[in-house]
Backbone bond lengths (Angstrom), bond angles and torsions (degrees), N, CA, C in turn:
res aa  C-N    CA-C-N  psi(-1)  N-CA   C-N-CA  omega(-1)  CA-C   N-CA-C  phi
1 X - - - 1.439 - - 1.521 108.17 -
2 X 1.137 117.02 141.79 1.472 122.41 -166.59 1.604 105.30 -104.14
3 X 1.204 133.03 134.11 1.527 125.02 -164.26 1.100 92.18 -107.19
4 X 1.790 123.92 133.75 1.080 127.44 -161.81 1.391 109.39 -128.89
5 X 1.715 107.83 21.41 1.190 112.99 179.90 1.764 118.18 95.25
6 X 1.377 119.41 -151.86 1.249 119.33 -174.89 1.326 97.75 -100.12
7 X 1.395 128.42 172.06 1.785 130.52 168.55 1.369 104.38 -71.26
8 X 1.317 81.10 141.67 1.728 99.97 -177.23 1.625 102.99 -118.83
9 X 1.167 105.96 169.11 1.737 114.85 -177.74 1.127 124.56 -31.48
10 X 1.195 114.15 -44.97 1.449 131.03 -161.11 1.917 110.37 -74.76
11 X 1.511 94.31 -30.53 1.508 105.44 -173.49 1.920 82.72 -85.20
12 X 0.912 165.27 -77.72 1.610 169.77 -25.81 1.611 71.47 -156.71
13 X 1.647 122.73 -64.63 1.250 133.68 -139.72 1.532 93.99 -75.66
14 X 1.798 119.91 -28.06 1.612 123.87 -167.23 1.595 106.15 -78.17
15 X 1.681 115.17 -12.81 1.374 114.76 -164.70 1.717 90.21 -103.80
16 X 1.278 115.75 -38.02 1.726 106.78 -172.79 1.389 86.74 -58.38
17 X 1.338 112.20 -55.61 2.186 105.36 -167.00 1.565 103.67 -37.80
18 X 1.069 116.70 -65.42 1.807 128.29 -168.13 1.555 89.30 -28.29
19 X 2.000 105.88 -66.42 1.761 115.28 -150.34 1.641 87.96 -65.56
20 X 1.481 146.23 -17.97 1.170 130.38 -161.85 1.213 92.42 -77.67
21 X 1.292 128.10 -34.99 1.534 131.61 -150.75 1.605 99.50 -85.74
22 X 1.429 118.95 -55.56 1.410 116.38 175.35 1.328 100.13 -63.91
23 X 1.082 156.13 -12.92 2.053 135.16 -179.65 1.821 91.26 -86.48
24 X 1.359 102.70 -20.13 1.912 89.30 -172.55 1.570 91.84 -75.91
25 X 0.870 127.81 -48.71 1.526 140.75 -163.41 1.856 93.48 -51.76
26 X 1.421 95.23 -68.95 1.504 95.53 -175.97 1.434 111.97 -64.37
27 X 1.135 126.05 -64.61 1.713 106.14 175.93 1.655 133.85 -35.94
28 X 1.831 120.63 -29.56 0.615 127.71 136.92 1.546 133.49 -5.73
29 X 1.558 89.14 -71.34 1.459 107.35 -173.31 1.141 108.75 -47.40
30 X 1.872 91.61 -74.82 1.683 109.98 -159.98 1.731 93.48 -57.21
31 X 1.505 149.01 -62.43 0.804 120.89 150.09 1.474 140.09 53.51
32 X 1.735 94.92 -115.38 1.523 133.98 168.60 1.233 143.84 -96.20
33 X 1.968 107.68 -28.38 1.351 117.79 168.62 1.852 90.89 86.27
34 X 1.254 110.60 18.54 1.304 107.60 172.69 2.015 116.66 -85.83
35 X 0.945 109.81 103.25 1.272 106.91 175.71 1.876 122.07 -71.34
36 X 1.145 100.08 -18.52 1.705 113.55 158.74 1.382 102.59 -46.68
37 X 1.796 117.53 -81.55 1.050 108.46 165.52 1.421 162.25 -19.12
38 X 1.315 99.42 -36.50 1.513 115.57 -178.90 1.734 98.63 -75.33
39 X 1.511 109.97 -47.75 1.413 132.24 174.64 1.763 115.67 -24.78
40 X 1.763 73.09 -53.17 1.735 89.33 -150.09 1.981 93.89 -88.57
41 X 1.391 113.39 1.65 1.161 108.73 164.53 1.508 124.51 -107.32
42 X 1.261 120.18 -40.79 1.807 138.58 139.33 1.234 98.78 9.99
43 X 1.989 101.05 -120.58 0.939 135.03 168.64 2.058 113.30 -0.19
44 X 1.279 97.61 -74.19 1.584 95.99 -176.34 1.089 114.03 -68.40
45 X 1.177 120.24 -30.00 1.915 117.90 173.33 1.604 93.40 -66.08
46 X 0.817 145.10 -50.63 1.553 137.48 -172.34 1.736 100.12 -65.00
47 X 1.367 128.79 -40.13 1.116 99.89 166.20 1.797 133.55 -108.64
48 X 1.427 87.45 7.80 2.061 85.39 143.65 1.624 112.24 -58.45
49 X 1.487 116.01 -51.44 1.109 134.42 -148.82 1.422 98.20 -62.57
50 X 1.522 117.61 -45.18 1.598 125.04 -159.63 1.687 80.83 -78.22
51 X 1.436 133.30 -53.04 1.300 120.20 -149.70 1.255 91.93 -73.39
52 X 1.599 143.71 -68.70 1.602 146.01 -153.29 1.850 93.77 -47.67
53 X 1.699 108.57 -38.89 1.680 106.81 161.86 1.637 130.16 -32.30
54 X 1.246 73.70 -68.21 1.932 92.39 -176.51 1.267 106.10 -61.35
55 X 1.385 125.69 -31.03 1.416 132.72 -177.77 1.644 97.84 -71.95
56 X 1.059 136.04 -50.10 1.583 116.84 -153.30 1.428 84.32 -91.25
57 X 1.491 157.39 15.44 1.118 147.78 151.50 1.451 121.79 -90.24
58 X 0.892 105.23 -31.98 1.773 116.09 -174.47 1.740 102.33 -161.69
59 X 1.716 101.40 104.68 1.511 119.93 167.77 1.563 104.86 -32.09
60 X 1.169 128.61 -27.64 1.751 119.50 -150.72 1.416 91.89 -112.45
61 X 1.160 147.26 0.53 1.217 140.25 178.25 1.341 117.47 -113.21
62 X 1.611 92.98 63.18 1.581 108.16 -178.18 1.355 110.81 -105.36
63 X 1.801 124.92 11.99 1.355 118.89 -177.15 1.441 119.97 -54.07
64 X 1.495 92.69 -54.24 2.329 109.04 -177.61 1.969 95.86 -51.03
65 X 0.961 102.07 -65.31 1.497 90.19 -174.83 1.523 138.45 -48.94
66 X 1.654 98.07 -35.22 1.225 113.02 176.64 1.409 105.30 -83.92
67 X 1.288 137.17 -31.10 1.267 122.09 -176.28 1.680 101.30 -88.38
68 X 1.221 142.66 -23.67 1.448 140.80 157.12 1.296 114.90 -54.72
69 X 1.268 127.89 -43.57 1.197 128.07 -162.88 2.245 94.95 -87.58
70 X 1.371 105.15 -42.65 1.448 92.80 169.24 1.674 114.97 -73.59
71 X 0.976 119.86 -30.12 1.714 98.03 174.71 1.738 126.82 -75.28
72 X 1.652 95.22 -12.02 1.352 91.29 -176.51 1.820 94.19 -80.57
73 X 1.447 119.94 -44.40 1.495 113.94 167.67 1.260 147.30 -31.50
74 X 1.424 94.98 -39.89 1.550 124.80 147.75 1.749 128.33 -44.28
75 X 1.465 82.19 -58.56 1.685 107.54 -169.88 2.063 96.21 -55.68
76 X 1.909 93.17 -50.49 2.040 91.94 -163.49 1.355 94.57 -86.90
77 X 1.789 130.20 6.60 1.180 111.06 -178.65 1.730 109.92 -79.35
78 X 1.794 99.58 -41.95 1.801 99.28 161.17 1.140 130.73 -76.24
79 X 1.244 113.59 13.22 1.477 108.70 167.35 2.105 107.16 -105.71
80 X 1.378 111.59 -16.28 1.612 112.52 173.05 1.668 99.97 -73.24
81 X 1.517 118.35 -37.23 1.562 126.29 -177.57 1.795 103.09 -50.31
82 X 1.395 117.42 -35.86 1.528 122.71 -154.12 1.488 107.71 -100.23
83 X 1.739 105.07 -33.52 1.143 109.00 -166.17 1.272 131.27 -147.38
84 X 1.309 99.32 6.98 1.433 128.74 154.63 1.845 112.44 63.83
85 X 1.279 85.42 27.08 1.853 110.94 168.30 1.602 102.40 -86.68
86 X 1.228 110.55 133.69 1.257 113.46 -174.14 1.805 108.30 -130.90
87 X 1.571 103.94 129.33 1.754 105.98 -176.75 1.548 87.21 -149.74
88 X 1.320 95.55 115.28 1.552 125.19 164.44 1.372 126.08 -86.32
89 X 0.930 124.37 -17.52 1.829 135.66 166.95 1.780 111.75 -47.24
90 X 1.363 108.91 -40.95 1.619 107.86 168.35 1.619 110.66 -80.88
91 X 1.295 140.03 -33.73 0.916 148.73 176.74 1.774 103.51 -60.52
92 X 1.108 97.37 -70.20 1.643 94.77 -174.32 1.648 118.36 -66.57
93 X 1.245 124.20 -16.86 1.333 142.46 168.44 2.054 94.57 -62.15
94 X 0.870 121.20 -73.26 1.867 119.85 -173.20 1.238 93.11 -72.54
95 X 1.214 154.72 -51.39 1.603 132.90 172.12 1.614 100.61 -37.82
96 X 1.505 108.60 -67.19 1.866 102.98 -165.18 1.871 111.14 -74.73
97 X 1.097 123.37 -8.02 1.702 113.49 144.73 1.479 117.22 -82.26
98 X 1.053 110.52 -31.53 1.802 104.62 176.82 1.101 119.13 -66.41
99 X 1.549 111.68 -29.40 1.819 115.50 175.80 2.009 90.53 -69.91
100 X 1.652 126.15 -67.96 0.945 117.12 149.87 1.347 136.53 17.48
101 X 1.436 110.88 -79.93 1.480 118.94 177.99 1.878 108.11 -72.79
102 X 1.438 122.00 -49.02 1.167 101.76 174.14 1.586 128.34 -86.24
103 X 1.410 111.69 30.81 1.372 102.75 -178.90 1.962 92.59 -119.93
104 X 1.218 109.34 2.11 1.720 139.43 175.93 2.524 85.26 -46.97
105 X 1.489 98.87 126.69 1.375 94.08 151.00 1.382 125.53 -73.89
106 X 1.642 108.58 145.26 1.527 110.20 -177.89 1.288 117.83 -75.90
107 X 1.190 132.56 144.20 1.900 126.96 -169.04 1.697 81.95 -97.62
C-alpha cells in the first residue's frame, strides 16, 4: 500500500457523495415507507464510502468508486429520460474521477 499522506479534498468530497447517497435512501424511506429505497441508498453509500477509502490510501485504487459512482449515473440518468428529475452529483462525481484516472501516471 502506498501512503499517500493525510486526506485531501478530493477524498472529503468522496465521503459527502457516499452521505448524499444514504440521505436519498433515507428520505426515500421516511418519505414512502419504502424499504427498497433505503436499500437502494445503503448499499451504494457503503460503496462510495469503501472506494473514496481506497482512494485516500492509494491514488490508483479508484476502480470501486468509479464504477459506483458511474452506475449510479447511469441508474439517475434513466430515471431524468422518464421523468425529467434531474441529480447531477453522480454525473459530476465520474467526470472528476475520470479527469482522475486520465491524469493517473503511465507504469
Amino acid at each position: 500500500m502506498q501512503d499517500s499522506g493525510p486526506l485531501v479534498p478530493s477524498h472529503w468530497i468522496g465521503f459527502g457523495y457516499a452521505a448524499l447517497i444514504a440521505s436519498g435512501g433515507i428520505t426515500g424511506y421516511a418519505k414512502a415507507g419504502s424499504v427498497l429505497s433505503l436499500a437502494a441508498g445503503l448499499l451504494p453509500c457503503a460503496l462510495a464510502s469503501l472506494g473514496a477509502f481506497q482512494l485516500s490510501q492509494d491514488l490508483r485504487n479508484i476502480w470501486v468508486f468509479l464504477a459506483t459512482s458511474g452506475a449510479l449515473a447511469g441508474i439517475i440518468g434513466m430515471r431524468f429520460y422518464d421523468s425529467g428529475k434531474f441529480a447531477g452529483a453522480s454525473l459530476s462525481m465520474v467526470a472528476k474521477l475520470g479527469i482522475t484516472v486520465l491524469n493517473m501516471p503511465r507504469q
